[in-house]
C-alpha positions as CSV (number, residue, x, y, z in Angstrom):
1,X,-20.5,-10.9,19.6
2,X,-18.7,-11.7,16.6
3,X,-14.6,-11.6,17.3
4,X,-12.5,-10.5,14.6
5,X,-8.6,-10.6,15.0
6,X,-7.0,-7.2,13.8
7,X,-3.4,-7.8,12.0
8,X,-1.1,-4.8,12.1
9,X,2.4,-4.5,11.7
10,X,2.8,-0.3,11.3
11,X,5.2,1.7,10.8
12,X,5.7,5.2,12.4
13,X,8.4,7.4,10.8
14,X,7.2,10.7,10.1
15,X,8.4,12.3,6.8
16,X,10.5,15.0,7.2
17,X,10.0,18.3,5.7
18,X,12.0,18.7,2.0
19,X,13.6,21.5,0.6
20,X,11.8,22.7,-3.2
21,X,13.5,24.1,-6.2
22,X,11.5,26.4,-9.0
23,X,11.7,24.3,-12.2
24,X,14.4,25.3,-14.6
25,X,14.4,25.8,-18.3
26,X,15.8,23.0,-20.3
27,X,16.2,20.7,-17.5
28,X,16.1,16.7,-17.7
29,X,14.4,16.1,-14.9
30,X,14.7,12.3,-13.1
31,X,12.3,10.4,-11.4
32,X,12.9,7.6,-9.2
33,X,10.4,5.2,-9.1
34,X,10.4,2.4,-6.8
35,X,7.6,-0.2,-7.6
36,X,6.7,-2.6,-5.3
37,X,7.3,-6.7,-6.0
38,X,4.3,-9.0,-6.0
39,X,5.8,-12.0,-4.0
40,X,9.4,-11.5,-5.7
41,X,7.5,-10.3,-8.7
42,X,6.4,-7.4,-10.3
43,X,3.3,-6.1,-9.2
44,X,0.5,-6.9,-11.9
45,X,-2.1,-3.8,-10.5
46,X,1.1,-1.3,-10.5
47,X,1.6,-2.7,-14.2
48,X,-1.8,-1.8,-14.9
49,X,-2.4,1.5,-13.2
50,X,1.1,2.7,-14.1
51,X,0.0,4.0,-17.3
52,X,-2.3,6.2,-15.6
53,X,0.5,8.0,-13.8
54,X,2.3,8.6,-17.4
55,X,-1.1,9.7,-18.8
56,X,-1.5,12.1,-15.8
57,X,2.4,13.5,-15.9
58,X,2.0,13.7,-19.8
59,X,-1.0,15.7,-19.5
60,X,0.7,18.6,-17.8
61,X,3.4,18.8,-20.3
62,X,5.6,15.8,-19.1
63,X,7.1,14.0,-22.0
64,X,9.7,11.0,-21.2
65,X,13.1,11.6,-23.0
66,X,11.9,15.1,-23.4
67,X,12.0,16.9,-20.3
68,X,12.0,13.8,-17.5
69,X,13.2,10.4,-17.5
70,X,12.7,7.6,-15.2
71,X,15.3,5.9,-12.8
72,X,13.3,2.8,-12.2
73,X,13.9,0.0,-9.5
74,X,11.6,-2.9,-7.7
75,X,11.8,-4.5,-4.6
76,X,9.7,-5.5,-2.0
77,X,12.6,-5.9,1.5
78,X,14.2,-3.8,3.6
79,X,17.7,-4.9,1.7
80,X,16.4,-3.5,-1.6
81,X,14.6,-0.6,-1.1
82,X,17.2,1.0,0.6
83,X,19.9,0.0,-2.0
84,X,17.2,1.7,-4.4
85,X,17.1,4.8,-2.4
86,X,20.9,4.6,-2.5
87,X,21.2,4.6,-6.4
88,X,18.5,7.4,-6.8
89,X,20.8,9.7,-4.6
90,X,24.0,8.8,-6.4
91,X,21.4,9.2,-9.7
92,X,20.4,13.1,-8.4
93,X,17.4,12.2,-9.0
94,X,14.4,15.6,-8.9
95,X,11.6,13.3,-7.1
96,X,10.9,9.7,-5.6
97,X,7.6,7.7,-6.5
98,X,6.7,5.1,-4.4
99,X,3.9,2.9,-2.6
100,X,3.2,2.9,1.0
101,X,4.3,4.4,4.2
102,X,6.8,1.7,5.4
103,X,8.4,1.9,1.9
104,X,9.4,6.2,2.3
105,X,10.1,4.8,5.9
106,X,12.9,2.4,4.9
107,X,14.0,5.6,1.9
108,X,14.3,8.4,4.2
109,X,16.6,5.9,6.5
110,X,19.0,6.5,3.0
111,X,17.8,10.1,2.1
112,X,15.9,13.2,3.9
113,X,16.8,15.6,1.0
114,X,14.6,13.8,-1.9
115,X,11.1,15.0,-2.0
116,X,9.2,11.4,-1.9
117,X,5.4,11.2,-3.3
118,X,3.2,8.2,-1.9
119,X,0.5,6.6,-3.8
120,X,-0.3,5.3,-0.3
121,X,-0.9,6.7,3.1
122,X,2.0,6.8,5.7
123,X,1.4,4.8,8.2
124,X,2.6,7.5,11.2
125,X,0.6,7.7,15.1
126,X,-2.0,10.3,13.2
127,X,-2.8,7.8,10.3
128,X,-2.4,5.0,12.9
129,X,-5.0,6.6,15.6
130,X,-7.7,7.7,12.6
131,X,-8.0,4.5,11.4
132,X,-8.3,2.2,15.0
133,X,-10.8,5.1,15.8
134,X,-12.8,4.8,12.6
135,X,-12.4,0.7,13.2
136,X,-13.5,1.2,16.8
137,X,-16.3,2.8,15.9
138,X,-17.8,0.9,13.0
139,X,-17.3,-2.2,15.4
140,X,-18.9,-1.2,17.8
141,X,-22.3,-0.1,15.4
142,X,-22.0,-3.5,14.1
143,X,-21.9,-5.7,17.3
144,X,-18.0,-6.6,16.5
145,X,-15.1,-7.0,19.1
146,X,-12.0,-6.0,17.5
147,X,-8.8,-7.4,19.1
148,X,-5.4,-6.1,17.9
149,X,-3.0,-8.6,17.3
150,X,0.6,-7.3,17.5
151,X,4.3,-9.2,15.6
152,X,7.4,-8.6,14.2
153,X,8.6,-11.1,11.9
154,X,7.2,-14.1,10.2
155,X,8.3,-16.3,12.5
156,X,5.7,-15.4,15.6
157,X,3.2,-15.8,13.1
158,X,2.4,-19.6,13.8
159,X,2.3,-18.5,17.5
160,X,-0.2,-15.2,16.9
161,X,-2.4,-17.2,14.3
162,X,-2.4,-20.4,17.4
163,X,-3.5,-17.6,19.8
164,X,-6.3,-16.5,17.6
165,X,-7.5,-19.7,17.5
166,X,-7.4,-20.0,21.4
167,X,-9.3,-16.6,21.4
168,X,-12.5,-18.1,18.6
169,X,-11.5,-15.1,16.4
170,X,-13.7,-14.9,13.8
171,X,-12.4,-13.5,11.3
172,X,-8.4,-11.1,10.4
173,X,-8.8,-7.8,9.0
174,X,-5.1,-6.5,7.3
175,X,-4.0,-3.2,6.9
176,X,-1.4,-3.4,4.2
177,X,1.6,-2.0,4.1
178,X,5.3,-3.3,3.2
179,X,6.2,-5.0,5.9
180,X,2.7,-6.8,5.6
181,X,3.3,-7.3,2.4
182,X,6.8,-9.1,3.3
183,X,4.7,-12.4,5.0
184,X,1.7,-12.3,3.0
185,X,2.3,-15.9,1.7
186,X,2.8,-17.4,5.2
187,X,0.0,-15.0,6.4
188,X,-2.7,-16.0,4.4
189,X,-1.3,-19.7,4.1
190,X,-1.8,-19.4,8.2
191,X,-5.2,-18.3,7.6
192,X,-6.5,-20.9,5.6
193,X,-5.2,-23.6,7.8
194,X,-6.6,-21.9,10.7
195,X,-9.8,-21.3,9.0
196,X,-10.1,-17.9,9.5
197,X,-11.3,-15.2,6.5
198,X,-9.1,-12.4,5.3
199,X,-10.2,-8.8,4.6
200,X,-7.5,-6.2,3.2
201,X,-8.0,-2.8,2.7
202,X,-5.8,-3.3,-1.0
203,X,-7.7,-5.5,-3.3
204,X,-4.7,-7.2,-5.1
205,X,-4.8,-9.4,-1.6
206,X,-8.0,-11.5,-2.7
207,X,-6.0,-12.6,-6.1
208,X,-3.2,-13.8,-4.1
209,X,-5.0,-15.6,-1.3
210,X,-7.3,-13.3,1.2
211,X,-11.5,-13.8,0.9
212,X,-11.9,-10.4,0.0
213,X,-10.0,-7.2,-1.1
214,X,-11.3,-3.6,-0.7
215,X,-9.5,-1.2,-1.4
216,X,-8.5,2.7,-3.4
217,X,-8.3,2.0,-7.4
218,X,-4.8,2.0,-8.2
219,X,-5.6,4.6,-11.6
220,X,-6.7,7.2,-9.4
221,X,-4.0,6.9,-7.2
222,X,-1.6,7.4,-9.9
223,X,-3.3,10.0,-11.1
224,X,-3.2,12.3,-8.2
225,X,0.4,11.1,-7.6
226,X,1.5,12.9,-11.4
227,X,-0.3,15.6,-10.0
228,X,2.0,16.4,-6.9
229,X,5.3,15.4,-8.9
230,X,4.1,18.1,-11.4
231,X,3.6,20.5,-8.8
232,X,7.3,19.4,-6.8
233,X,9.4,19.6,-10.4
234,X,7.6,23.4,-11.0
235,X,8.7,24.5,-7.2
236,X,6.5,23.2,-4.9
237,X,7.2,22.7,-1.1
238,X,6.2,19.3,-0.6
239,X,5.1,20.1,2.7
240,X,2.3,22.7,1.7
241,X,0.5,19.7,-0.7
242,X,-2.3,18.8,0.4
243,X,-3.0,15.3,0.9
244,X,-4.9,13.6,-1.9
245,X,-7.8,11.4,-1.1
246,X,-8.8,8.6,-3.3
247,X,-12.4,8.7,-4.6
248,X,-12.6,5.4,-6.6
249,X,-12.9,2.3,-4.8
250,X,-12.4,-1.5,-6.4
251,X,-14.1,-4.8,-4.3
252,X,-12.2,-8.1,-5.1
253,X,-13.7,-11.3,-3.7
254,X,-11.9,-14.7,-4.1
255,X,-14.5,-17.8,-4.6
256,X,-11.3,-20.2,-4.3
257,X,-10.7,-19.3,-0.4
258,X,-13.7,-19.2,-0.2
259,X,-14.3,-22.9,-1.0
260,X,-11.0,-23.5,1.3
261,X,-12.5,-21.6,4.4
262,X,-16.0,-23.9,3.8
263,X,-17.8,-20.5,3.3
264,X,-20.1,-18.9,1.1
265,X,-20.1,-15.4,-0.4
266,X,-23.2,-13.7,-0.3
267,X,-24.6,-12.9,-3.5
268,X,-25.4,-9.4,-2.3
269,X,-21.3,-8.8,-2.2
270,X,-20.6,-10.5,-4.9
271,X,-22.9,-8.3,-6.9
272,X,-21.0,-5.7,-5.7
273,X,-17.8,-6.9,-6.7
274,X,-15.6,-5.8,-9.7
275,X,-14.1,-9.1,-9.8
276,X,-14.3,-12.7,-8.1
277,X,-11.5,-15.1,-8.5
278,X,-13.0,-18.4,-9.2
């Protein structure tokens, strides 16, 4: 069998339930929106898909400077998302955008009374148990032992990425997420030295570093995020929205790592792919 080392730093705060309010006439309404950095700088796919989520609010009668404005911060630690969440509250704003599960974690440490929409899943036990299930499974159909590789900080990861090499892993499959996102560089630095292949389920990883990305489009995302903001600022209980599921999908290879690694691609993927980093 074919080993692959499994990566996963989660997170496991449940949201709590938030209180609604029916829209009112006249109202500026504020939303916060928390983007996520890219390595200490603004994230180039939120850039791009961002203008979907304006196009989608805009659509259903939400103007900027008419009838909602923004309240807009980025960070990407602990430190700086909760200073964020700090000057929404003092802000009032209506609603909280964000990305990822670990990120409304770190939020709802600051505030449990702002309604907070993810463009990502949360990464509770439920979301947690659905995906090593569905990753269990697929393994097993393919012939692959999965072994789950557990840390806390960047510092353990020399040690965890020395142990995979004890254990002839194969190959490290990422589920990102903030805290994730937090180590990438020394991650997939670690990985390349090591000589073991990346996979991410969020495709902006292969343009920073990891073989391949695969992962929800960012537009439709945003998109379905505008929808439930919509819905919140009209009265909404965010608890009784449904949770959106993405139906676009985007495959990023990177040819680069792949050189470094000594592998090759197979053309069948790369065919496949929306972009390949050369």
């Amino acid at each position: 069998m074919r080993l692959i080392g499994l990566v996963l730093l989660a997170q496991s705060l449940l949201l709590a339930p938030l209180a609604a309010h029916a829209q009112q006439a006249g109202k500026v309404y504020r939303i916060g929106h928390l983007a996520p950095a890219d390595f200490d700088r603004p994230d180039p796919m939120e850039q791009r898909a961002w203008p979907a989520f304006v196009d989608g609010l805009k659509s259903l009668g939400w103007i900027e400077g008419k009838n909602f404005v923004f309240e807009r911060r980025m960070s990407s630690t602990r430190t700086g998302i909760q200073q964020a969440a700090g000057e929404f509250v003092r802000k009032k704003v209506d609603v909280i955008v964000l990305v990822g599960g670990a990120r409304a974690a770190m939020v709802q440490q600051v505030t449990r009374t702002i309604p907070t929409v993810l463009r990502r899943y949360s990464w509770h036990p439920g979301i947690l148990a659905i995906y090593r299930e569905a990753t269990d499974d697929a393994a097993q159909k393919l012939g692959i032992k999965v072994r789950y590789v557990h840390f806390e900080n960047a510092d353990e990861l020399p040690g965890v990425f020395a142990e995979m090499r004890r254990e002839r892993d194969g190959a490290v499959l990422i589920w990102e997420d903030t805290a994730i996102d937090e180590v990438a560089p020394q991650l997939l630095d670690l990985a390349v030295k090591h000589r073991l292949p990346t996979i991410v389920d969020s495709a902006k990883w292969a343009k920073t570093g990891a073989l391949i990305g695969y992962g929800p489009k960012a537009n439709d995302l945003f998109r379905q995020a505008a929808g439930h903001v919509d819905r919140i600022l009209r009265g909404a209980k965010p608890g009784d929205l449904p949770i959106g599921q993405p139906t676009t999908f985007e495959l990023i290879c990177n040819a680069r790592t792949a050189k470094a690694l000594g592998l090759t691609i197979p053309e069948s993927i790369l065919l496949l792919a929306d972009q390949v980093v050369e």
